[in-house]
PyMOL commands that place a pseudoatom at each C-alpha (Angstrom):
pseudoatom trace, name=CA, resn=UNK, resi=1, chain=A, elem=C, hetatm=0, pos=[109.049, 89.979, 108.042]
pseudoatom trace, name=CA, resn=UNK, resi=2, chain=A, elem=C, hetatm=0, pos=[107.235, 93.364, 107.174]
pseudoatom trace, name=CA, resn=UNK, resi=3, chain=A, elem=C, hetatm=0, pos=[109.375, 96.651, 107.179]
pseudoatom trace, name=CA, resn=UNK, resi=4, chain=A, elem=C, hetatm=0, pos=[107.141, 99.569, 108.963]
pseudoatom trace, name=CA, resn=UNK, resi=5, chain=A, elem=C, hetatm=0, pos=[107.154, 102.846, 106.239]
pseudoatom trace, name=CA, resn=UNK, resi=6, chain=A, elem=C, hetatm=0, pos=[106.393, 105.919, 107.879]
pseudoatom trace, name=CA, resn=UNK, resi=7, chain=A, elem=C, hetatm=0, pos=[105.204, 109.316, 105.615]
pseudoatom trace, name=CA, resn=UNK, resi=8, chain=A, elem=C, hetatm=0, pos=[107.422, 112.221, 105.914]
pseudoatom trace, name=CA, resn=UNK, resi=9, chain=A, elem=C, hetatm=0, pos=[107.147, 115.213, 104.084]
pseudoatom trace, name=CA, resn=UNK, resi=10, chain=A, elem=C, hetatm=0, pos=[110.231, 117.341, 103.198]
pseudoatom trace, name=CA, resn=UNK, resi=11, chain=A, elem=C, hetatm=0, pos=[111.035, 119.857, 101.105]
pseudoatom trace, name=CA, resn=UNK, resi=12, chain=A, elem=C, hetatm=0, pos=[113.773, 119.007, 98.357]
pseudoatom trace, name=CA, resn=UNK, resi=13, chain=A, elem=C, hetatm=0, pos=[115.034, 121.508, 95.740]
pseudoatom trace, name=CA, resn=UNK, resi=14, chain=A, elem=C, hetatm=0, pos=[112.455, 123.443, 96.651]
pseudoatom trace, name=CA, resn=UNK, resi=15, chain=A, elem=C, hetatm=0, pos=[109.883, 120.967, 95.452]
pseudoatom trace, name=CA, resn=UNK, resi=16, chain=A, elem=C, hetatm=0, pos=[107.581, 119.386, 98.634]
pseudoatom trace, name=CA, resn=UNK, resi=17, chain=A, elem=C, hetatm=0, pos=[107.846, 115.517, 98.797]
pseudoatom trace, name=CA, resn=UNK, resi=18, chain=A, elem=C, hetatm=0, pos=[106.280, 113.089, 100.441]
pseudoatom trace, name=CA, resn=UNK, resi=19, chain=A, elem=C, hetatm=0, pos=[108.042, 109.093, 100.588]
pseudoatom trace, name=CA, resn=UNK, resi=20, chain=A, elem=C, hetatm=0, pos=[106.975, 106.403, 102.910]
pseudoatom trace, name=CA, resn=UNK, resi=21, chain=A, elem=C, hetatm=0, pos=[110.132, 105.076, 104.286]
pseudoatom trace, name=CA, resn=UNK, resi=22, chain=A, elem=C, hetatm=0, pos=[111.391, 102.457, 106.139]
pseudoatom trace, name=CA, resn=UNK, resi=23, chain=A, elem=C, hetatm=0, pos=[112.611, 103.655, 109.773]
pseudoatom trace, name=CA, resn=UNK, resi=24, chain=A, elem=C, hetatm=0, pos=[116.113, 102.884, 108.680]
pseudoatom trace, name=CA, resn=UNK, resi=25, chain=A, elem=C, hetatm=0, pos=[116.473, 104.321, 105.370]
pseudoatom trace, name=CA, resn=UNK, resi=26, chain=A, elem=C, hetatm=0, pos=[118.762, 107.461, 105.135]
pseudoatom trace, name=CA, resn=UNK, resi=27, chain=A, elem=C, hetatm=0, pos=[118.610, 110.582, 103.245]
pseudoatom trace, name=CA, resn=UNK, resi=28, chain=A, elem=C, hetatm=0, pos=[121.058, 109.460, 101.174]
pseudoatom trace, name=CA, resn=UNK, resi=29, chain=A, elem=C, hetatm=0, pos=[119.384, 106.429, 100.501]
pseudoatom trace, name=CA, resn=UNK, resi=30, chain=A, elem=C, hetatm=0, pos=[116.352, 108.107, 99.899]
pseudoatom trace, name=CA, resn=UNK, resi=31, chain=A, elem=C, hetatm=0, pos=[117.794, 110.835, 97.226]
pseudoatom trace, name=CA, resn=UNK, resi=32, chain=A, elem=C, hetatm=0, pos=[119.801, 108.522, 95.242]
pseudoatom trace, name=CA, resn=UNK, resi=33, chain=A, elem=C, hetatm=0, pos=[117.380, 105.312, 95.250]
pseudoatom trace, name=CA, resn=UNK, resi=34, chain=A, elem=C, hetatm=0, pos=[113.722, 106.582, 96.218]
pseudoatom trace, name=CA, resn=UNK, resi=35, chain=A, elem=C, hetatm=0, pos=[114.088, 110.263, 93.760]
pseudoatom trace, name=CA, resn=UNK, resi=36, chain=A, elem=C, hetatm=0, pos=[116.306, 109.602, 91.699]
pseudoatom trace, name=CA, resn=UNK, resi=37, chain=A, elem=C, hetatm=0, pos=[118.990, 112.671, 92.897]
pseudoatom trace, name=CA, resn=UNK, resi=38, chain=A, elem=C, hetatm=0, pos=[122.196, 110.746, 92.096]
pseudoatom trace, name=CA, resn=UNK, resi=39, chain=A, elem=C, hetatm=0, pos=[124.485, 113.746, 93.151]
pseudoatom trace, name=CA, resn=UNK, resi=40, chain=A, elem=C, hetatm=0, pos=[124.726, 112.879, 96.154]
pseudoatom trace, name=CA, resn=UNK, resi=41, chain=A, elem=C, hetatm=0, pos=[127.649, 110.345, 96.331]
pseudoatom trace, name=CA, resn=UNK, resi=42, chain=A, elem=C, hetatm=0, pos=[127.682, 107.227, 99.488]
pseudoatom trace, name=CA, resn=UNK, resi=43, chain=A, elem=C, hetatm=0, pos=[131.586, 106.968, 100.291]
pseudoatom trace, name=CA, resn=UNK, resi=44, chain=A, elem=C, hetatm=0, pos=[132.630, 105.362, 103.706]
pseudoatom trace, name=CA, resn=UNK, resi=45, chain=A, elem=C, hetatm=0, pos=[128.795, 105.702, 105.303]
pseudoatom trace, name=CA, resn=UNK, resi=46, chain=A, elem=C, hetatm=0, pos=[130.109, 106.696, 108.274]
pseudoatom trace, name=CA, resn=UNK, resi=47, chain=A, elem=C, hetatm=0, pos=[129.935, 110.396, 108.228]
pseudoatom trace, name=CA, resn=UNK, resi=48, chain=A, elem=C, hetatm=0, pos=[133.676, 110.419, 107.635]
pseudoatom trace, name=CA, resn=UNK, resi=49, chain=A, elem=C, hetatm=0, pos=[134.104, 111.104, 103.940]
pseudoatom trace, name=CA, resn=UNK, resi=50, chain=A, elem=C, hetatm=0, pos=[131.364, 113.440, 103.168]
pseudoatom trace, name=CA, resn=UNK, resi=51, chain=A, elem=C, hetatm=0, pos=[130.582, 112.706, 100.009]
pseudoatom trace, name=CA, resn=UNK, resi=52, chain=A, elem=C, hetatm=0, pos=[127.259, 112.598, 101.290]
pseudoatom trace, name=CA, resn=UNK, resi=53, chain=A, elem=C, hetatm=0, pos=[126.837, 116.164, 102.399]
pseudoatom trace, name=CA, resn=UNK, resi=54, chain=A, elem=C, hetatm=0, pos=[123.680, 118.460, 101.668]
pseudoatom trace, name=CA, resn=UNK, resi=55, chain=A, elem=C, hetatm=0, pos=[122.357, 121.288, 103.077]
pseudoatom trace, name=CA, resn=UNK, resi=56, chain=A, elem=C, hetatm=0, pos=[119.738, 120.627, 105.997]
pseudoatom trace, name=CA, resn=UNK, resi=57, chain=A, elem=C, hetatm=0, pos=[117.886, 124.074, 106.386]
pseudoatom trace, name=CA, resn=UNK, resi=58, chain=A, elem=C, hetatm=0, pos=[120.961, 125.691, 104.947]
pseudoatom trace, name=CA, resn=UNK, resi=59, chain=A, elem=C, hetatm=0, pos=[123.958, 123.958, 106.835]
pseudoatom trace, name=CA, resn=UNK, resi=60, chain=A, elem=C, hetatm=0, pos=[125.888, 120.958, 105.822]
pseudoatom trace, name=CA, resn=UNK, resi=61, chain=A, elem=C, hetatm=0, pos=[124.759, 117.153, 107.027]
pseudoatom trace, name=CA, resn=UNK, resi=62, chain=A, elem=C, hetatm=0, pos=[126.106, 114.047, 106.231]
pseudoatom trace, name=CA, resn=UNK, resi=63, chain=A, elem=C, hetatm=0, pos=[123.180, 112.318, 104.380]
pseudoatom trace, name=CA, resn=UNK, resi=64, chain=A, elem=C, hetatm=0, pos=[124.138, 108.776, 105.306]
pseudoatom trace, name=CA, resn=UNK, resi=65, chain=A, elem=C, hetatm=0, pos=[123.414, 109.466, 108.915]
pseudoatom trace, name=CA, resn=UNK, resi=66, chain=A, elem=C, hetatm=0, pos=[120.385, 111.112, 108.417]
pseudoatom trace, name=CA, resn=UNK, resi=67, chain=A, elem=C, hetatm=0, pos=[117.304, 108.790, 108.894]
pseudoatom trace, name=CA, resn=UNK, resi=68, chain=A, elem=C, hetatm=0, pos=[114.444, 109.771, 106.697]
pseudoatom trace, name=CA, resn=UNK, resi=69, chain=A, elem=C, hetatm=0, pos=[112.009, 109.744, 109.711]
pseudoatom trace, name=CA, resn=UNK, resi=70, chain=A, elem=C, hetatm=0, pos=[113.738, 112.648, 111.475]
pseudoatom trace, name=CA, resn=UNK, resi=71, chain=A, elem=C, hetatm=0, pos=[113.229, 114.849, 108.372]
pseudoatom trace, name=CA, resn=UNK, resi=72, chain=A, elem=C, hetatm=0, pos=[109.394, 115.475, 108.473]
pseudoatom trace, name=CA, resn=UNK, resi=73, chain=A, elem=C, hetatm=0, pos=[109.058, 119.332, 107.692]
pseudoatom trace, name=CA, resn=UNK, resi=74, chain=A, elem=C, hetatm=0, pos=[112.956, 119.889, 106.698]
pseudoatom trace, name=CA, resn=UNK, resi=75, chain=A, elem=C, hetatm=0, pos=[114.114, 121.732, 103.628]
pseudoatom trace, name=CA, resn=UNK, resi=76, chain=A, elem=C, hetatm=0, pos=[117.214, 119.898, 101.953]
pseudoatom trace, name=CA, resn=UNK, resi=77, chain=A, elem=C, hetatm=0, pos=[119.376, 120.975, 99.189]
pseudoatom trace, name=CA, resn=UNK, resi=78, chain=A, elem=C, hetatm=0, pos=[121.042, 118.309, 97.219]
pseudoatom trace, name=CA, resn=UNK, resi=79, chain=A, elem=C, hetatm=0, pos=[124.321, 119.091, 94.461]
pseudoatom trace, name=CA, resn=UNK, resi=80, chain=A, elem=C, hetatm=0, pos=[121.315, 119.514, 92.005]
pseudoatom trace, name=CA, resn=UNK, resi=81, chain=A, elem=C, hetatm=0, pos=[119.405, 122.146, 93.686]
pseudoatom trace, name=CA, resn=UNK, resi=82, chain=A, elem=C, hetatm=0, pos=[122.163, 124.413, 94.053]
pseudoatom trace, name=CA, resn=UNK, resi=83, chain=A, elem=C, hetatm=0, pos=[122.109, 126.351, 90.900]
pseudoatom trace, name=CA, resn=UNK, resi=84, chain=A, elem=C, hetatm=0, pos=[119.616, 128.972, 90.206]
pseudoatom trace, name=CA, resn=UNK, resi=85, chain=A, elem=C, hetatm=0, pos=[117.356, 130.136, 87.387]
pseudoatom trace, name=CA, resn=UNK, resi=86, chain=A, elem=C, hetatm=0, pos=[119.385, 127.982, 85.166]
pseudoatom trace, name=CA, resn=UNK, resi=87, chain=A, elem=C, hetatm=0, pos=[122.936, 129.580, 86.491]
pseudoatom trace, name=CA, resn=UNK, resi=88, chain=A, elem=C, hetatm=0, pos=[125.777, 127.659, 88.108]
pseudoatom trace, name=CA, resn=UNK, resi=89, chain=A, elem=C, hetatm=0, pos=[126.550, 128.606, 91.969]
pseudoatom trace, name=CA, resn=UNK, resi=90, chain=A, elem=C, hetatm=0, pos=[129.157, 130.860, 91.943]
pseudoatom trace, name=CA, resn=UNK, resi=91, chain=A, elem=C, hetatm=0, pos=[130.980, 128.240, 93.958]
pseudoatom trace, name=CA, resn=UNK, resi=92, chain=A, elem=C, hetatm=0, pos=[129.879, 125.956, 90.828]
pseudoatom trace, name=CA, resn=UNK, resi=93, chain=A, elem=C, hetatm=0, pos=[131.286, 127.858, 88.526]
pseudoatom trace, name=CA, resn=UNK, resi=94, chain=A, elem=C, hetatm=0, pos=[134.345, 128.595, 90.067]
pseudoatom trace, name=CA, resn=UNK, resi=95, chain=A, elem=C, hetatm=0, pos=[135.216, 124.661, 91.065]
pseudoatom trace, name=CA, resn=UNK, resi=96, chain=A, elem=C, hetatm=0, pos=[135.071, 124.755, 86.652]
pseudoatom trace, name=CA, resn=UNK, resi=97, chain=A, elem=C, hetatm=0, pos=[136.762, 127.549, 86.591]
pseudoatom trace, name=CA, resn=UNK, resi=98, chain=A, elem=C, hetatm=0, pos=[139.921, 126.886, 89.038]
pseudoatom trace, name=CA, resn=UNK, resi=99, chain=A, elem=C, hetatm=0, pos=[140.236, 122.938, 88.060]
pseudoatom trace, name=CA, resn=UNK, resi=100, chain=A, elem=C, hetatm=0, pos=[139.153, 122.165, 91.486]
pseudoatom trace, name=CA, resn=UNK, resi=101, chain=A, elem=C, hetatm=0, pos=[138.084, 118.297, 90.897]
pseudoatom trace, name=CA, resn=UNK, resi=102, chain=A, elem=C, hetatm=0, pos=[139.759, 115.325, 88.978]
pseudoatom trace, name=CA, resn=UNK, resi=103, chain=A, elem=C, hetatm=0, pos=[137.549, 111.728, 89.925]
pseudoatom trace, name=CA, resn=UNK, resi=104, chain=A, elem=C, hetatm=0, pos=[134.316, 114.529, 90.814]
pseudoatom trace, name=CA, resn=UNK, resi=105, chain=A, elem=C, hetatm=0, pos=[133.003, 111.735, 93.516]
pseudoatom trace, name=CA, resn=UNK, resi=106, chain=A, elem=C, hetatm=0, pos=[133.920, 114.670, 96.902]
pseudoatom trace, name=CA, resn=UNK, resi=107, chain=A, elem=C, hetatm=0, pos=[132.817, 117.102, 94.673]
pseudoatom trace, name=CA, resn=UNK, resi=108, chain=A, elem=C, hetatm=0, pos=[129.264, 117.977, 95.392]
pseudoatom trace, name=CA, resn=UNK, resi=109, chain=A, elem=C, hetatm=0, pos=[129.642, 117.359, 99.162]
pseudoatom trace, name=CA, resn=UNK, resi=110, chain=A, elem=C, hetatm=0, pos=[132.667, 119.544, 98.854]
pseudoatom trace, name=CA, resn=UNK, resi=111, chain=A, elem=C, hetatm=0, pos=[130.666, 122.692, 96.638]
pseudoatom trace, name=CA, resn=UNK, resi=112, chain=A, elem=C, hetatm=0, pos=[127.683, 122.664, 99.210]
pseudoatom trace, name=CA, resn=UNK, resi=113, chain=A, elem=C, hetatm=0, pos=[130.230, 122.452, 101.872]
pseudoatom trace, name=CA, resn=UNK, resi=114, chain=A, elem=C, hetatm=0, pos=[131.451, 125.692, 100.625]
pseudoatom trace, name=CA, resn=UNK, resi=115, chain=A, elem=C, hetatm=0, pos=[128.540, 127.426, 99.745]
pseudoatom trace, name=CA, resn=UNK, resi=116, chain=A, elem=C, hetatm=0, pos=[127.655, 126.727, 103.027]
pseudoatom trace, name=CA, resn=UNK, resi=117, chain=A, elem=C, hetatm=0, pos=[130.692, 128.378, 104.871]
pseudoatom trace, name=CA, resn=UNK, resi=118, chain=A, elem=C, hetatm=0, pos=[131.110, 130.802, 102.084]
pseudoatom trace, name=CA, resn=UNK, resi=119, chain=A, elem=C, hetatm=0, pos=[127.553, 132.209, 102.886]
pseudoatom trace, name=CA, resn=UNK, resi=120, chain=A, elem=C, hetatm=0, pos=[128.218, 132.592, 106.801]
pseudoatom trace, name=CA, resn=UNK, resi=121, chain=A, elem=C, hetatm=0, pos=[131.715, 133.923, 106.362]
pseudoatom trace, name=CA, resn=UNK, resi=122, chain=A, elem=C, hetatm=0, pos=[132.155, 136.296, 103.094]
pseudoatom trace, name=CA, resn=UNK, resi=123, chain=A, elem=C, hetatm=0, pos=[135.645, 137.530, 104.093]
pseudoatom trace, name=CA, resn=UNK, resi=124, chain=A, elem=C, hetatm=0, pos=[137.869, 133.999, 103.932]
pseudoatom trace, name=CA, resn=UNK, resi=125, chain=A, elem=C, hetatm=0, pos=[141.449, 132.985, 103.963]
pseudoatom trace, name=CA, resn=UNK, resi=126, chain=A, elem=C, hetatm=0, pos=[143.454, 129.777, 102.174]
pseudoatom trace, name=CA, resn=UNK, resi=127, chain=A, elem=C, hetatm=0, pos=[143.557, 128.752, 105.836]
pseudoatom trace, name=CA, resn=UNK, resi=128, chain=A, elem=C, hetatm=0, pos=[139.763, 129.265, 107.136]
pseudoatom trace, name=CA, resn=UNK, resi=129, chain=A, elem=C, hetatm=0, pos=[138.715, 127.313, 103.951]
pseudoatom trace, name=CA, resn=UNK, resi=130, chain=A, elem=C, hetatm=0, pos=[141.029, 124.517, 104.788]
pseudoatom trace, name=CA, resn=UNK, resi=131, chain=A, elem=C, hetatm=0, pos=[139.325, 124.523, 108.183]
pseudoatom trace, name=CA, resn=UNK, resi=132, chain=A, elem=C, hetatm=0, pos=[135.521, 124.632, 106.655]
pseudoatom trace, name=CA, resn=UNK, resi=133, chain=A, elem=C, hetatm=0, pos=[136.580, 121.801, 104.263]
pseudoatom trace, name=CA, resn=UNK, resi=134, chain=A, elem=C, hetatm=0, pos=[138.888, 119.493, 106.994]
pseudoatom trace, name=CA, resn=UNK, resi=135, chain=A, elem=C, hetatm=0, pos=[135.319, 117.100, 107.130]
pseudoatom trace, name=CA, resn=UNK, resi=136, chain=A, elem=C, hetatm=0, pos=[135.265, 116.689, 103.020]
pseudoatom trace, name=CA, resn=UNK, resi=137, chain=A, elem=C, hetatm=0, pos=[138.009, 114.011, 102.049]
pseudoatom trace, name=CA, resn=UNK, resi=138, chain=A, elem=C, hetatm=0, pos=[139.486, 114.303, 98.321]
pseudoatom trace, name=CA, resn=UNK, resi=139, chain=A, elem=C, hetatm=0, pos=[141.562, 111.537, 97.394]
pseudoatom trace, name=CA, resn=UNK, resi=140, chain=A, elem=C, hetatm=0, pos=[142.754, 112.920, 93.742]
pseudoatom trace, name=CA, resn=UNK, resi=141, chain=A, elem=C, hetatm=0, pos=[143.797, 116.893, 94.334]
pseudoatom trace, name=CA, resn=UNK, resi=142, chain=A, elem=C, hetatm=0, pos=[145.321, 117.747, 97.064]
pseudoatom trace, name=CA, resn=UNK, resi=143, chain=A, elem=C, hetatm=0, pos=[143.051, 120.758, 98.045]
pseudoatom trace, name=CA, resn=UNK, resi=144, chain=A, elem=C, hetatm=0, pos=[144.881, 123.437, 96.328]
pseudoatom trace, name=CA, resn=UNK, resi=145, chain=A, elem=C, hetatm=0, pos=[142.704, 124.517, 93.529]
pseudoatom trace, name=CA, resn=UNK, resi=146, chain=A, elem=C, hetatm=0, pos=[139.375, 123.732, 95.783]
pseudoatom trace, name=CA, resn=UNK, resi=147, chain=A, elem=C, hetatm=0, pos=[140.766, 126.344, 98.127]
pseudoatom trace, name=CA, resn=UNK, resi=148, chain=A, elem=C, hetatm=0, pos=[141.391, 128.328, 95.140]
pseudoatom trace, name=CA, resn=UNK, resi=149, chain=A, elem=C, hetatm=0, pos=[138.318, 127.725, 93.907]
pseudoatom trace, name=CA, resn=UNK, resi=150, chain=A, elem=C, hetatm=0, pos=[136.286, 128.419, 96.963]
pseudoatom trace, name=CA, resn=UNK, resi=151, chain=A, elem=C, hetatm=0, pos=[138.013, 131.846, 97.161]
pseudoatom trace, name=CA, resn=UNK, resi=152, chain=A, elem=C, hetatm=0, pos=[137.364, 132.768, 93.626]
pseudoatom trace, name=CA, resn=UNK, resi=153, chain=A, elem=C, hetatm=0, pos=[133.715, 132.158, 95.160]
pseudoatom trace, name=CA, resn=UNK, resi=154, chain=A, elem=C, hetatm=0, pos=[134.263, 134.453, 97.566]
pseudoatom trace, name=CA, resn=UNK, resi=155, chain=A, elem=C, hetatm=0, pos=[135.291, 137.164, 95.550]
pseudoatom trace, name=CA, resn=UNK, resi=156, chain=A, elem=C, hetatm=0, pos=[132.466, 136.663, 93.083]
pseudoatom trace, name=CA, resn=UNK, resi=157, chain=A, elem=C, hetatm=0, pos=[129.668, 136.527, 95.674]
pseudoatom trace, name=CA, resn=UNK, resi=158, chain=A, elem=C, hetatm=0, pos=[131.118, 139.828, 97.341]
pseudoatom trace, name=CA, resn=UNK, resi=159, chain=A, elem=C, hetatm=0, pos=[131.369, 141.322, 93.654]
pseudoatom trace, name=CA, resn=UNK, resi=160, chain=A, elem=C, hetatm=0, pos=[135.040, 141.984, 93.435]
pseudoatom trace, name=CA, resn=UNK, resi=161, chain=A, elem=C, hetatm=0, pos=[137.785, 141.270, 90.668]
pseudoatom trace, name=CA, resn=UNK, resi=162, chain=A, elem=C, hetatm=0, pos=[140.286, 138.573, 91.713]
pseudoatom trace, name=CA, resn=UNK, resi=163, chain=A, elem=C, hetatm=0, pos=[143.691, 140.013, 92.356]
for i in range(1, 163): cmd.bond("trace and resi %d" % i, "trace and resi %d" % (i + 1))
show_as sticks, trace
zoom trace
């Protein structure tokens, strides 16, 4: 039995692609298998977990529901594309910074899940983060320094000093 591949062009990173994928294949399929972006962590492959999430034209997806066909002219941002110029995220740099991970496999669905919110909503609250992050399971920390974390980000990408 022959598997139809359909071309779809996408923008990853910032870098253009083109794959030839099956009708079935997902994004996260595709990242991890077909270019090699192994960031991007498959948990339940459900949508539940979202250790799949990237950004799809700047808001967070769950990659393992994603087919690749449905992505012709996207941009996506994987875990790996979210630093610039070299420089950690501020969101990166404060998960280091605030011990916000322990196993790392919610992590980079978690960071772009907070870059995400963290860009729509600069002014944020223990509580609104818990709500932004209620899709992104953790299994090892029980949230509080990835709350803390994401509002350390906050205050960095509004440029003030942490109280």
């Amino acid at each position: 039995m022959s598997v139809d591949k359909y071309s779809v062009t996408f923008t990853i990173n910032d870098r253009v692609v083109t794959l030839d994928a099956p009708a079935r294949m997902s994004l996260a399929e595709a990242l991890r298998n077909e270019i090699g972006l192994t960031g991007t962590h498959i948990g339940c492959e459900q949508g539940v977990c979202g250790a799949c999430t990237v950004l799809l034209d700047g808001e967070p997806v769950r990659s393992c529901l994603l087919f690749m066909v449905q992505l012709e002219g996207s941009s996506i941002t994987s875990i790996e594309g979210l630093a610039q110029d070299g420089r950690q995220h501020p969101v990166q740099a404060a998960f280091r910074e605030c011990h916000a991970l322990q196993c790392g496999f919610c992590t980079p669905g978690m960071v772009l899940t907070i870059a995400a919110f963290l860009k729509r909503n600069p002014s944020v609250t223990p509580q609104t983060v818990r709500e932004a992050i209620s899709g992104n399971l953790c299994m090892c920390t029980g949230y509080q320094n990835i709350v803390r974390a994401a509002l350390r980000a906050a205050e960095t990408m509004q440029g003030t000093t942490p109280q």
